[in-house]
Residue frames relative to the residue before (quaternion, step in Angstrom):
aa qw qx qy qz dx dy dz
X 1.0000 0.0000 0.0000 0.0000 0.00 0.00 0.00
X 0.3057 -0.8603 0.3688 0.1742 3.54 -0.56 1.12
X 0.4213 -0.6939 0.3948 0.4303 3.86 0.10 0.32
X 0.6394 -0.5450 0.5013 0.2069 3.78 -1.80 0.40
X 0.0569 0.6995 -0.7099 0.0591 3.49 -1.17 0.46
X 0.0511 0.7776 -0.6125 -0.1329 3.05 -1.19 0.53
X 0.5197 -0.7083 0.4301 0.2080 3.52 -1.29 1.48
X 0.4138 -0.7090 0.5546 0.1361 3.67 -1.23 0.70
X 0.3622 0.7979 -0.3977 0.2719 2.99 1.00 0.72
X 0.2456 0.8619 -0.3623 0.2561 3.42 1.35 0.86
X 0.4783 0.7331 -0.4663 0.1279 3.44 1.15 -0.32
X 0.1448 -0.6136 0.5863 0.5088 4.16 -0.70 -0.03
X 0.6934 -0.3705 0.5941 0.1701 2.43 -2.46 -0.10
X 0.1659 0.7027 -0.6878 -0.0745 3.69 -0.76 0.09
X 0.0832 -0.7723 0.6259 0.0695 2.91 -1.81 0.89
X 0.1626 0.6724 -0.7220 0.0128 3.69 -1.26 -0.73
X 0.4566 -0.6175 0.6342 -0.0898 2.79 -2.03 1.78
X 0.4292 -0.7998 0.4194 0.0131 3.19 0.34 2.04
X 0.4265 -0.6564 0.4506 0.4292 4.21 -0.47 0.89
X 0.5904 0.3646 -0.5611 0.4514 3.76 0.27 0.50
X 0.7121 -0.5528 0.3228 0.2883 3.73 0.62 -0.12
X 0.4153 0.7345 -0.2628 0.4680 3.04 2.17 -0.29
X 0.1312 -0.6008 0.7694 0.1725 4.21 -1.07 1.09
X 0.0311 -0.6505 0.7574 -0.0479 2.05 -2.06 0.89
X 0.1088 -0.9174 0.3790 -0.0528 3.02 -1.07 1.69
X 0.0257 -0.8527 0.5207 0.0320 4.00 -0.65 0.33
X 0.0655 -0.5338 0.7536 0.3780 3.46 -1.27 -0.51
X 0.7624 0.1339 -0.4257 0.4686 3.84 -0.51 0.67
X 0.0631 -0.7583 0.6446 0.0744 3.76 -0.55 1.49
X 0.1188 -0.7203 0.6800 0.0683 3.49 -1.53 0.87
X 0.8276 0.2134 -0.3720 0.3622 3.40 0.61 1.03
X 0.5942 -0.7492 0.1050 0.2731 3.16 -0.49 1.29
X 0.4148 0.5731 -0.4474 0.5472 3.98 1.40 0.22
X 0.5356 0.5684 -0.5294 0.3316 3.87 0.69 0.30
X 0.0773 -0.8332 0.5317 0.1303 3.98 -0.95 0.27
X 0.6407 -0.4561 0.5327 0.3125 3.65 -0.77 0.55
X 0.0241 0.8061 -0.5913 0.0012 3.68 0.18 1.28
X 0.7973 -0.0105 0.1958 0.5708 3.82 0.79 -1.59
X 0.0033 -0.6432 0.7646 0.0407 3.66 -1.54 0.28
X 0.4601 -0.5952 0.6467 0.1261 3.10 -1.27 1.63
X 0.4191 -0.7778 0.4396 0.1617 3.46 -1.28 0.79
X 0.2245 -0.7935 0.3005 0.4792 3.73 0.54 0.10
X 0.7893 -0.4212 0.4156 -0.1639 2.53 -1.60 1.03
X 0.0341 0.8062 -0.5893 0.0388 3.92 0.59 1.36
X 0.1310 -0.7721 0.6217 -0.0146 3.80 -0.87 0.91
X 0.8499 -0.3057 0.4227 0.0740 3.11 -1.51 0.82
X 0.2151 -0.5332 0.7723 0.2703 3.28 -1.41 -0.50
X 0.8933 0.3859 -0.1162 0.1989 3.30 0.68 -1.06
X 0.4706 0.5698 -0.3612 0.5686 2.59 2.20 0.01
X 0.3256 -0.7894 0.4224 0.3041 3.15 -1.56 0.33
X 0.7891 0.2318 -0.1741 0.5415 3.34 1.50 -0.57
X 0.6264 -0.4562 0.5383 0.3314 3.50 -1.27 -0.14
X 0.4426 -0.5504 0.5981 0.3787 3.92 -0.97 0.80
X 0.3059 -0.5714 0.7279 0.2237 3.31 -1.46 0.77
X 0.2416 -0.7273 0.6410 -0.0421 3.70 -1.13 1.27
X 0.3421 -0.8649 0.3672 -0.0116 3.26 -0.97 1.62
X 0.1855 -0.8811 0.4024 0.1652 3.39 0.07 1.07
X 0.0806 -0.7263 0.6811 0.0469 3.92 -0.87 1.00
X 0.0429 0.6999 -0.7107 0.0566 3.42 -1.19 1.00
X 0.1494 0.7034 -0.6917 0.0666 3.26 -1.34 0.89
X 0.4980 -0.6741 0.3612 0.4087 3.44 -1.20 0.61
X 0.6566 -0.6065 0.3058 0.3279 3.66 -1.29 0.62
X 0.6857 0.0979 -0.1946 0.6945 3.54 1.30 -0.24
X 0.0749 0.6550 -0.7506 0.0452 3.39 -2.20 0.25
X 0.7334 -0.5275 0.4160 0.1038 2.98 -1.40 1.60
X 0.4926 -0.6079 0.5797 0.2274 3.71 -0.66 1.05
X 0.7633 0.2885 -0.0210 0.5777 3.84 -0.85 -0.04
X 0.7065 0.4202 -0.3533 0.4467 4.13 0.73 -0.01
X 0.6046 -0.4769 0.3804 0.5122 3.29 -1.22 -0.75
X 0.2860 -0.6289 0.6961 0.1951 3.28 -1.65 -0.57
X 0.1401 0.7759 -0.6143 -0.0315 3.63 -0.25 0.80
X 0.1460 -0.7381 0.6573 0.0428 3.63 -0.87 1.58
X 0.2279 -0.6941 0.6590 0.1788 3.89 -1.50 0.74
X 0.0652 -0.7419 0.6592 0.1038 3.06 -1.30 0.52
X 0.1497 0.8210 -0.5503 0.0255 3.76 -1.11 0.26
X 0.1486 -0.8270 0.5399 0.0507 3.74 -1.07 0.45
X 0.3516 -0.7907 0.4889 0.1102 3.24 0.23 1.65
X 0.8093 0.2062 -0.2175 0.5051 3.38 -1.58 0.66
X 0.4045 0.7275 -0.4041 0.3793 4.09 1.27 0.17
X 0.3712 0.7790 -0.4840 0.1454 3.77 1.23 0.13
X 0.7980 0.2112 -0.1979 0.5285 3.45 0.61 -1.03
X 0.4050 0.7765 -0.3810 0.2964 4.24 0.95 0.67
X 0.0198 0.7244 -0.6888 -0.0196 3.73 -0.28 0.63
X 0.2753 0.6497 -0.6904 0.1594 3.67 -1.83 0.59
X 0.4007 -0.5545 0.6023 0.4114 3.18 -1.27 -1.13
X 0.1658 -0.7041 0.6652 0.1850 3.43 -1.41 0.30
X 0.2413 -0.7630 0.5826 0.1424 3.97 -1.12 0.41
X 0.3891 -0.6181 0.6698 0.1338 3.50 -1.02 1.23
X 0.1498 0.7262 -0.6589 -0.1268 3.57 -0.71 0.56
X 0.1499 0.8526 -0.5006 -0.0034 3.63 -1.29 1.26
X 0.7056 -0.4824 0.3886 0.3440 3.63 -0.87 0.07
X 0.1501 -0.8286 0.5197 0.1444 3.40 0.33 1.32
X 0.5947 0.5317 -0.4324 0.4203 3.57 0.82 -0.55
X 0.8528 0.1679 -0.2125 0.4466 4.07 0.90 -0.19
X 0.7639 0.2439 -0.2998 0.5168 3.26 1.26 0.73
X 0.2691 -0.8195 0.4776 0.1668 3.50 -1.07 0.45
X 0.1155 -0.6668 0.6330 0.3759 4.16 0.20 0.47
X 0.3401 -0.6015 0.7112 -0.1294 2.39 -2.06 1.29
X 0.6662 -0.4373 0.1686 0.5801 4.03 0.86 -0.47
X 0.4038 -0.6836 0.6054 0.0561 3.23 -1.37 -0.18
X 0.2513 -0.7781 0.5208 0.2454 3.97 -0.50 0.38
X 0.5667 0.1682 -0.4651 0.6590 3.92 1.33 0.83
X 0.7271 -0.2373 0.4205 0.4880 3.00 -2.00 -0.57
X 0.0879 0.5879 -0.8031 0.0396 3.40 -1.41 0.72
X 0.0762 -0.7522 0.6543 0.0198 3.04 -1.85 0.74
X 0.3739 -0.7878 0.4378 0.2189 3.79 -0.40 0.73
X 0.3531 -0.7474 0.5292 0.1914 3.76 0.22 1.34
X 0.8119 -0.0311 0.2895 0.5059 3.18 0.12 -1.75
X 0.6894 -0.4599 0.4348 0.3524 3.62 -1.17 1.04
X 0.8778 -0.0010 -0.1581 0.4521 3.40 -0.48 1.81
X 0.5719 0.6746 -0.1227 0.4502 3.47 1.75 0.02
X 0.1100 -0.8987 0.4241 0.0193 3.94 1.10 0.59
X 0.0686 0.8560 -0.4963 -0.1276 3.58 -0.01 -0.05
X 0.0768 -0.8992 0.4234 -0.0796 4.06 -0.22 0.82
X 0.4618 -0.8068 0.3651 0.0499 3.24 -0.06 1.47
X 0.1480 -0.8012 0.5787 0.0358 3.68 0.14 1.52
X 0.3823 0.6452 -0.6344 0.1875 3.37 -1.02 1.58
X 0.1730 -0.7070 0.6814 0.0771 3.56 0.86 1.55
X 0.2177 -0.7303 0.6398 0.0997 4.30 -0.84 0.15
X 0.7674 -0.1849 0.0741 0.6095 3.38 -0.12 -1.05
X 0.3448 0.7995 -0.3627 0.3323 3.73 1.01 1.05
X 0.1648 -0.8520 0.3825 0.3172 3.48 0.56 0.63
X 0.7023 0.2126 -0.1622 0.6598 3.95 1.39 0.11
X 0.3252 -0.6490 0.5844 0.3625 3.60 -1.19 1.05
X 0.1319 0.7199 -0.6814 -0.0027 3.24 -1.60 0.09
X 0.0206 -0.7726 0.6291 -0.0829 3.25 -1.62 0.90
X 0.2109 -0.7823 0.5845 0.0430 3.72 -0.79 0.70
X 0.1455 -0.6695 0.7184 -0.1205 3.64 -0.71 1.43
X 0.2249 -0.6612 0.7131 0.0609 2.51 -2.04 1.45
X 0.0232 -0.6926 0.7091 0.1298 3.74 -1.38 0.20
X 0.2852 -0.6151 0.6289 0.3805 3.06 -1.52 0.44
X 0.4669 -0.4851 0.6075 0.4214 3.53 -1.62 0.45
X 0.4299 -0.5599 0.6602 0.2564 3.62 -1.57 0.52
X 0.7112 -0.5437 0.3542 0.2704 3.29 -1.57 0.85
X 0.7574 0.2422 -0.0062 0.6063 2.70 0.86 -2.09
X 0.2558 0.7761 -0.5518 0.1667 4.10 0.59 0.67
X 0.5537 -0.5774 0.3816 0.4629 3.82 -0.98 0.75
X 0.8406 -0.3753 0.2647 0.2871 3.52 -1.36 -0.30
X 0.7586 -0.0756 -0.0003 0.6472 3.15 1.53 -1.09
X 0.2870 -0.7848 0.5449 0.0691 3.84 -0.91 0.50
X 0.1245 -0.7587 0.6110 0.1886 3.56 -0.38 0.34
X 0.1655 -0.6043 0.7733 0.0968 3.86 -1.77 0.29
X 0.0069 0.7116 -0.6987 0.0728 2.86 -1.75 1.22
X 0.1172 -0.8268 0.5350 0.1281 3.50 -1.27 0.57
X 0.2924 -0.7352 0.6039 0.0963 3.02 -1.00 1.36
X 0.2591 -0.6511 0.7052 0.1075 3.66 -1.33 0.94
X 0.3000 -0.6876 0.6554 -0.0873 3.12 -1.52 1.99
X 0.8674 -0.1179 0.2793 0.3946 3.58 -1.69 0.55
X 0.1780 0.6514 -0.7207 0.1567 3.86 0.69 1.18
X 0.1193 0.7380 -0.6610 -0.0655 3.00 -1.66 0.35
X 0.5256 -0.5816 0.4913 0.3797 4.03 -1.46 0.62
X 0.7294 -0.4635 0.4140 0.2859 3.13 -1.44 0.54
X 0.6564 0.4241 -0.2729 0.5610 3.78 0.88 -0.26
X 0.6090 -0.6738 0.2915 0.3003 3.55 1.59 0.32
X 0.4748 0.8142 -0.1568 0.2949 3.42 1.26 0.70
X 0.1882 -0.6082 0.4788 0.6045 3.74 0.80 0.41
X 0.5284 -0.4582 0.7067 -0.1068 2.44 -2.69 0.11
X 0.1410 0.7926 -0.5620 -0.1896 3.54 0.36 -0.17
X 0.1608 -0.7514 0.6397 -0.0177 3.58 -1.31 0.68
X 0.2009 -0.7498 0.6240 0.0899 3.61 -1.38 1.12
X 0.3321 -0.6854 0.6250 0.1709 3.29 -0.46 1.13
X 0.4128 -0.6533 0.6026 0.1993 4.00 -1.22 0.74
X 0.5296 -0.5871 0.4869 0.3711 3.87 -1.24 0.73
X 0.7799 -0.3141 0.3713 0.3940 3.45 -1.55 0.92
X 0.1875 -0.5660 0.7941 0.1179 3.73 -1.49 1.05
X 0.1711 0.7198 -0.6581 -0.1398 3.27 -1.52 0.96
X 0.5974 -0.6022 0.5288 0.0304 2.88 -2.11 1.01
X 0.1719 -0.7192 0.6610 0.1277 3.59 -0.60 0.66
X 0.0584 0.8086 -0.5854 -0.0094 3.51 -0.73 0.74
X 0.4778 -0.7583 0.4431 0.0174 3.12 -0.98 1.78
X 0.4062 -0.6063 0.5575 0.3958 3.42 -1.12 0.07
X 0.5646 -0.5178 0.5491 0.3341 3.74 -1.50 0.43
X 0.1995 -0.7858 0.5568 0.1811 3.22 -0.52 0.85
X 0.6070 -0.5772 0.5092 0.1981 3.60 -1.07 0.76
């Protein structure tokens, strides 16, 4: 029977989506456009395990303008030495991807797909744009699904994907 540990891996996350379009993240923010995105829960371990699941953070804002953008963040703390793929899952009928600040690649109608190689980054991160559709329903949810992570020595990875962000999208008002 192997003994218990529990990891300290509790830090939050803060972000904010600089006016050039640029996230920026920390767990100590020093400027004041940062917001309280996520906090990893800690973590009971094994003996036999060796690492903690690496838990994915999705932030998006709670409302967004028909006919505007949508900028969602995504990020996976403690992801320095991790290579895989991660998957944006959205509502093609109320959003449209627009770009991305890695390589992203739509698989399938409503399905993003985003290439986890944080390199000399000490956290992956990545920032997607959608446009809101005109005629989209009222609200839309986003979810990310974690794909085939693995360590650099070629190892799964386990990964917690976070519960659906939803969005209330408004009409432009006139």
């Amino acid at each position: 029977m192997g003994s218990q540990a529990t990891c300290g891996a509790t830090d939050t996350v803060y972000h904010f989506i600089d006016e050039r379009g640029v996230g920026h993240f920390s767990n100590v923010p020093g400027d004041p456009r940062y917001r309280a995105g996520w906090r990893a829960p800690p973590v009971t371990l094994n003996a036999d395990q060796a690492d903690p699941p690496l838990y994915l953070n999705l932030s998006a804002p709670e409302f967004a303008k028909k006919g505007d953008t949508l900028d969602v963040s995504i990020a996976l703390p403690g992801s320095t030495s991790v290579r895989g793929q991660i998957d944006l899952l959205f509502d093609a009928n109320a959003l449209a991807f627009d770009n991305a600040s890695l390589d992203a690649v739509l698989v399938a109608p409503g399905r993003l797909r985003i290439e986890v190689d944080p390199g000399i980054a000490s956290v992956f991160a990545a920032d997607v744009r959608f446009r809101v559709r005109s005629g989209a329903p009222d609200n839309t949810t986003l979810q990310g699904t974690i794909l085939d992570l693995e360590s650099e020595a070629r190892t799964p990875v386990r990964g917690v994907a976070p519960a659906p962000v939803a969005v209330r999208l408004m009409s432009a008002r006139r």
